[in-house]
PAFI-621952 format. One line per 2 residues: number of its first residue (from 1); for each residue x, y, z of C-alpha. Coordinates in Angstrom, 2 decimals. Layout:
# PAFI-621952
NUM> X/Y/Z  ... .
This chain:
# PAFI-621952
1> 16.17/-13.27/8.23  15.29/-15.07/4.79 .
3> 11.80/-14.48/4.75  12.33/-10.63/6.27 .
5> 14.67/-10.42/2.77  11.55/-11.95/0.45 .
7> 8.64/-10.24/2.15  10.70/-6.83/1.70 .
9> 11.56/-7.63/-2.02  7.86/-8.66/-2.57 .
11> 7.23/-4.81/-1.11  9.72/-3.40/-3.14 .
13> 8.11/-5.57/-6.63  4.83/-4.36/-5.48 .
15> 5.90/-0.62/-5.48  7.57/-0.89/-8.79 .
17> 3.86/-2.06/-10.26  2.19/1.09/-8.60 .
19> 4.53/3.22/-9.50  4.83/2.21/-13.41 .
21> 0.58/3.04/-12.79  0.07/5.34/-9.76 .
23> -3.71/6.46/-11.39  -5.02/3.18/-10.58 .
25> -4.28/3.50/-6.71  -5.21/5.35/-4.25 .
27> -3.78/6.15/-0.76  -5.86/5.35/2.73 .
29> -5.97/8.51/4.67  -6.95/6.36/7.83 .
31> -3.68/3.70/7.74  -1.75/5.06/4.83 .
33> -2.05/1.90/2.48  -2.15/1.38/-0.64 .
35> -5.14/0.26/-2.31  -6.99/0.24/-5.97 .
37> -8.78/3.24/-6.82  -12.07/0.67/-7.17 .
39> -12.11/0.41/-3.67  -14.94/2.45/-1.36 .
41> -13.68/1.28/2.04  -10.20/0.56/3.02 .
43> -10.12/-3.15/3.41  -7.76/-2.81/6.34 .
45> -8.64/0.05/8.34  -12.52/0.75/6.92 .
47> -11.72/3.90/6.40  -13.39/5.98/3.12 .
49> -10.81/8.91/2.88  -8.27/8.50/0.37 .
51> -5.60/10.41/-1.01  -5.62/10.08/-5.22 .
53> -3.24/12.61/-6.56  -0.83/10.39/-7.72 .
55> 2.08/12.04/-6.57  0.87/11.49/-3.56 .
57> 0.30/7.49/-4.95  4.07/7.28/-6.16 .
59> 5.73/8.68/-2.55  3.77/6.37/-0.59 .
61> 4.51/3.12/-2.41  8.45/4.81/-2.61 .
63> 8.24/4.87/1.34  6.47/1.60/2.02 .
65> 8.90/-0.54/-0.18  11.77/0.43/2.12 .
67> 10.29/-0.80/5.46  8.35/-4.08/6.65 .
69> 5.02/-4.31/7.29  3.43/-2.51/10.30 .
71> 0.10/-2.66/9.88  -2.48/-5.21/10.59 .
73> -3.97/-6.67/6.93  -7.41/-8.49/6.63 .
75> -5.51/-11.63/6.60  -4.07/-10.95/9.71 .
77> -7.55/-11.30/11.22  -8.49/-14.65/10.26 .
């Protein structure tokens, strides 16, 4: 239950950060994450649709700070 309590206040911490700056992220149209506008291929899904209005940017990081991970992350893979 602890470390459910710290990976959803990490969430939350990262949000805040992408939120204070939504222009420098983007949003994966293939898995919905979050990822820096930099980035040409989603690092999780491979896709190379994104979302970049940052209203868009703020509502997704909003949403994903309230609920635990789903998706499967690079690291996941190793």
């Amino acid at each position: 239950m602890a470390q459910e309590t710290t990976a959803l206040a990490d969430r939350a911490k990262r949000a805040r950060r992408i939120v204070r700056n939504p222009a420098l992220y983007k949003v994966c149209m293939g898995c919905d994450s979050i990822v820096a506008t930099k980035v040409n291929i989603c690092p999780n899904c491979h896709s190379y649709r994104f979302e970049e209005k940052e209203e868009e940017v703020v509502a997704q990081a909003k949403a994903l700070s309230t609920r635990e991970q789903n998706s499967v992350v690079a690291e996941d893979l190793l």
